[in-house]
LOMI-125541 format. One record per residue (C-alpha): x, y negated, z; residue in three letters. Coordinates in steps of 0.25 Angstrom, whole numbers, padded with zeros to 4 digits, always signed. Layout:
# LOMI-125541
XYZala;...
***
This chain:
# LOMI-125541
+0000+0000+0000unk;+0006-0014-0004unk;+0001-0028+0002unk;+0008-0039-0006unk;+0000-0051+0002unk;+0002-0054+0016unk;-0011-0050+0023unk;-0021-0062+0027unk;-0025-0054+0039unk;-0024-0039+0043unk;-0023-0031+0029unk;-0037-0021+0029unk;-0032-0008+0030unk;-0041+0002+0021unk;-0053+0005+0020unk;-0056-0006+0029unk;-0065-0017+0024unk;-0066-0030+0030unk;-0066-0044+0023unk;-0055-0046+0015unk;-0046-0058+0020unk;-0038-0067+0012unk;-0028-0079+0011unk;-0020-0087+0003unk;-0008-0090+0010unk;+0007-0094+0005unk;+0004-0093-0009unk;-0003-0078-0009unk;-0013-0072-0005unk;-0016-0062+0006unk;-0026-0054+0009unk;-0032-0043+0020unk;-0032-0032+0011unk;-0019-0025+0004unk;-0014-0031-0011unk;-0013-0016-0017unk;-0017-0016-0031unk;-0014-0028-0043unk;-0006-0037-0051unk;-0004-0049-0041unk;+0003-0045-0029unk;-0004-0055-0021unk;-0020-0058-0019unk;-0025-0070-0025unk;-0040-0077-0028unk;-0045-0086-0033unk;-0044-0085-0048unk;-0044-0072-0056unk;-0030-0066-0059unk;-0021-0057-0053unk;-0020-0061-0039unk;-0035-0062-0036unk;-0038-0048-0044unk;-0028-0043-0035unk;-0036-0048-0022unk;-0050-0041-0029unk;-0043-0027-0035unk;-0036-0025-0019unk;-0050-0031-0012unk;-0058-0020-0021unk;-0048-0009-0019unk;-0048-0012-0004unk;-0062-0011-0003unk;-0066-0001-0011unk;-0057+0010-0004unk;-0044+0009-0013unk;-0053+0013-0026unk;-0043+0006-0037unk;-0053+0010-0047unk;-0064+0000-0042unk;-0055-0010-0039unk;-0047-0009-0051unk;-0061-0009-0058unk;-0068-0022-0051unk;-0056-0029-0048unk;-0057-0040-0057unk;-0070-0041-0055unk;-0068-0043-0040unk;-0058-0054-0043unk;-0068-0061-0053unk;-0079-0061-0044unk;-0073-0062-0030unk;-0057-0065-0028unk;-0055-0075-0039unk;-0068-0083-0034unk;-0060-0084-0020unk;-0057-0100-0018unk;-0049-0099-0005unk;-0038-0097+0003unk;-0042-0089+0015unk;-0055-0080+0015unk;-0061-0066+0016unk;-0070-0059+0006unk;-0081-0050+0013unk;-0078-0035+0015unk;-0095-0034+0013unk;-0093-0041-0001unk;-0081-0034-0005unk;-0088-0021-0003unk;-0101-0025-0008unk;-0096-0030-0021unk;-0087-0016-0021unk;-0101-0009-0020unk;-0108-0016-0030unk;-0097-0013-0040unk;-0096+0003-0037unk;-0104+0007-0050unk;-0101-0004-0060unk;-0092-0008-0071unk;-0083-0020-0067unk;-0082-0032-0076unk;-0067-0030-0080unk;-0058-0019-0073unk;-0046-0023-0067unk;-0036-0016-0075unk;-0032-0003-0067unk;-0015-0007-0069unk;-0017-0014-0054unk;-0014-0002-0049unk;-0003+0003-0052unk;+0003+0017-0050unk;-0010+0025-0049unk;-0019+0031-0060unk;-0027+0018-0064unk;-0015+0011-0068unk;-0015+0022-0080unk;-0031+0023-0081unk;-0038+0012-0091unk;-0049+0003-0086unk;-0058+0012-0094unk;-0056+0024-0088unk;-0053+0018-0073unk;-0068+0012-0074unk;-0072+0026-0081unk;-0066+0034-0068unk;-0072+0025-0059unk;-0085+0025-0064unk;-0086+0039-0069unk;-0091+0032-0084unk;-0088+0026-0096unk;-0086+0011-0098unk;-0081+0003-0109unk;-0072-0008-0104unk;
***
């Protein structure tokens, strides 16, 4: 397990889910959950880009029990709707929300997968968006 930002508070450990603490500090930001998976090595919000789709992809995985496909898959979408939208510099994001907009998601097609390459050295890295959404749904989609 790698953390590249300093924790905002005590780091959740997992499997437990609480509201997800965050704060930009000395030029990065930090966070109350582990930075695992994606392209930025730091958390970030705000706008859409690297840092702030990082913060989504390792808040879904988080809370969604490590699945990597789901968060791979609803990643971006996270980001669009919830990480890049974030206008400050100290806050928390609901647990409740999280998990409701997990939930919600479970059995749909998401806008735009995240490109499975944010993770490396495992199977998705080698597995196309198609077939990620394909395993993950047990269906067919044209993306």
């Amino acid at each position: 397990m790698s953390y590249l930002n300093p924790p905002a508070t005590r780091v959740l450990s997992p499997n437990e889910f609480k509201d997800v603490e965050f704060l930009w500090e000395n030029g990065f930001g930090q966070a109350n959950i582990y930075h695992q998976w994606g392209f930025a090595g730091c958390f970030a919000w705000g706008y859409e880009g690297d840092g702030p789709r990082d913060f989504a992809i390792n808040i879904l995985y988080h809370f969604s029990g490590n699945d990597k496909a789901f968060a791979a898959l609803w990643a971006n979408d996270f980001c669009k709707e919830v990480t890049s939208k974030i206008s400050v510099k100290k806050g928390k994001i609901s647990k409740d929300f999280i998990l409701n907009w997990i939930n919600e998601r479970k059995n749909k097609n998401p806008s735009q997968p995240t490109t499975p390459d944010i993770f490396p050295d495992n199977g998705y890295a080698r597995t196309s968006v198609k077939e990620l959404v394909r395993k993950y749904y047990q269906q067919e989609v044209s993306i």
